[in-house]
Structures are given as structure tokens and as C-alpha cells.
C-alpha positions as CSV (number, residue, x, y, z in Angstrom):
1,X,0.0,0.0,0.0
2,X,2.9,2.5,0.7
3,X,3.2,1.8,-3.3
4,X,0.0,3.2,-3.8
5,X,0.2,6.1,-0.8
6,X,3.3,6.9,-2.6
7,X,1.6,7.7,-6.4
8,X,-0.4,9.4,-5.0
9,X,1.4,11.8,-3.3
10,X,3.0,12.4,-6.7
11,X,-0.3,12.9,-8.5
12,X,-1.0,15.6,-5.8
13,X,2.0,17.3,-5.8
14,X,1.9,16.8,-9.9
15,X,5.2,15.6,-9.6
16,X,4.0,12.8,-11.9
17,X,1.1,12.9,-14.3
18,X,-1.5,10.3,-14.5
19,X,-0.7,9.9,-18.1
20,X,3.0,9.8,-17.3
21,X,1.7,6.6,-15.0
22,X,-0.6,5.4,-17.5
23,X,1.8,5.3,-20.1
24,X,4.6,3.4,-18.2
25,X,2.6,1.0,-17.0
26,X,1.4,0.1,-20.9
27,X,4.7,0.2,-22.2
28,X,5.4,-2.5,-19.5
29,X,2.8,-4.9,-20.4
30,X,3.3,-4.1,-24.0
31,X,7.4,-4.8,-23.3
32,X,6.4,-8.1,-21.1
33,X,3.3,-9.8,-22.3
34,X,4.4,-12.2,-24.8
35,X,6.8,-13.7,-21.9
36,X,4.2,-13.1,-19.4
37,X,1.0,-13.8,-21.4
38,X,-1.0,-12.9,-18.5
39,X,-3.9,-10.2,-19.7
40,X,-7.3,-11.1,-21.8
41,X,-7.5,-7.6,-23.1
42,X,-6.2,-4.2,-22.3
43,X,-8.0,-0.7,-22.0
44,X,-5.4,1.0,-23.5
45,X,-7.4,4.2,-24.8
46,X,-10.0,4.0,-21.9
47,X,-6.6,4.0,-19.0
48,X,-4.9,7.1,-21.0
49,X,-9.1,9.1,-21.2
50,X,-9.2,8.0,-17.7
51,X,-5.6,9.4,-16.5
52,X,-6.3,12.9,-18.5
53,X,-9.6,13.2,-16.3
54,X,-8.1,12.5,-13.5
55,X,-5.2,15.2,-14.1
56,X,-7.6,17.6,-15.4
57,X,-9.6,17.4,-11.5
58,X,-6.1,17.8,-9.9
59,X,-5.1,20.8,-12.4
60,X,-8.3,22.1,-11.4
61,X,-7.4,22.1,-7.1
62,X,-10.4,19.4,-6.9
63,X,-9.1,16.0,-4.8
64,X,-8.7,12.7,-5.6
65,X,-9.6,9.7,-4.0
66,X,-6.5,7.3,-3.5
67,X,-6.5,5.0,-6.3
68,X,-7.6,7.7,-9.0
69,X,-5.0,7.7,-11.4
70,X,-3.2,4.8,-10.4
71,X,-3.4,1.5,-13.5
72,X,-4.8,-1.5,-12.2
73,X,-5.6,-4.9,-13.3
74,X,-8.5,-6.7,-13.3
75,X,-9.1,-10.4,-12.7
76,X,-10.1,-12.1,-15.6
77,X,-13.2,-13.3,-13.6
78,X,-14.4,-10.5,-12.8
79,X,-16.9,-9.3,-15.3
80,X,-15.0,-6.3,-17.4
81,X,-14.4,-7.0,-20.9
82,X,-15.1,-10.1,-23.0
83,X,-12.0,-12.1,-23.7
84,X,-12.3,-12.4,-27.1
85,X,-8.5,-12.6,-27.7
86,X,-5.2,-12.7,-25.8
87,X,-4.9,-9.3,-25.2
88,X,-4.7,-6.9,-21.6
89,X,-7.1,-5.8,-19.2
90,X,-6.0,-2.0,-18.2
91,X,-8.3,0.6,-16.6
């Protein structure tokens, strides 16, 4: 959790942007996934809208709640996205 506590601190202080996290954290999967084949399907484009929301409420002074802006994954069991191929779950 001190992870977590910690990105978000830097979301706060906008010493990081959520898209700056956002993006790492896609390049990784991108860079590790065919060793790790481990995602059904990512949510590329809906983790990037997500982060620029979440760094236009901090921009604008409003708060954030603790895991705003910060990628996670999603069990495959839980009911998200189809898995229609072997691709990454992201949001």
C-alpha cells in the first residue's frame, strides 16, 4: 500500500502525471506480455481518457480519491471486458 500512498502523493503534488503513469505502466505490459501472457484484453485508450480526467480534477485544485489515477488490473473473472483474444485488461 505505501506503493500506492506513494503515487499518489505524486499525483497531488503533480510531480507525476497520471498519463506519465498510465503510459509506463502500458509500455510494460506491451514490453512483457508475450513472456508473461497474463492479460485477456487491455483498455489501452480508456486507462490514457481515464488518467487525463483525473489530471484535469487535480489541475483544477479538486481532490482525488487514492487509487484515482493509479493503472490496475482486473481479474479475468471479474466481469469487465469479453476475452475475445489474448490481449490486456488495463483501466
Amino acid at each position: 500500500m505505501s506503493f500506492i500512498r506513494a503515487l499518489h502523493q505524486q499525483l497531488i503534488s503533480q510531480e507525476r502525471s497520471a498519463v506519465e503513469i498510465a503510459t509506463a505502466t502500458l509500455q510494460r505490459i506491451e514490453a512483457l506480455e508475450p513472456q508473461l501472457k497474463s492479460f485477456l484484453c487491455v483498455t489501452a485508450e480508456q486507462a490514457l481518457a481515464t488518467a487525463k480526467q483525473v489530471d484535469a480534477k487535480i489541475a483544477a485544485g479538486e481532490a482525488i480519491a487514492l487509487l484515482e489515477g493509479i493503472p490496475v488490473a482486473v481479474k479475468a473473472s471479474t466481469p469487465r471486458c469479453a476475452p475475445r483474444n489474448r490481449q490486456h485488461i488495463l483501466t
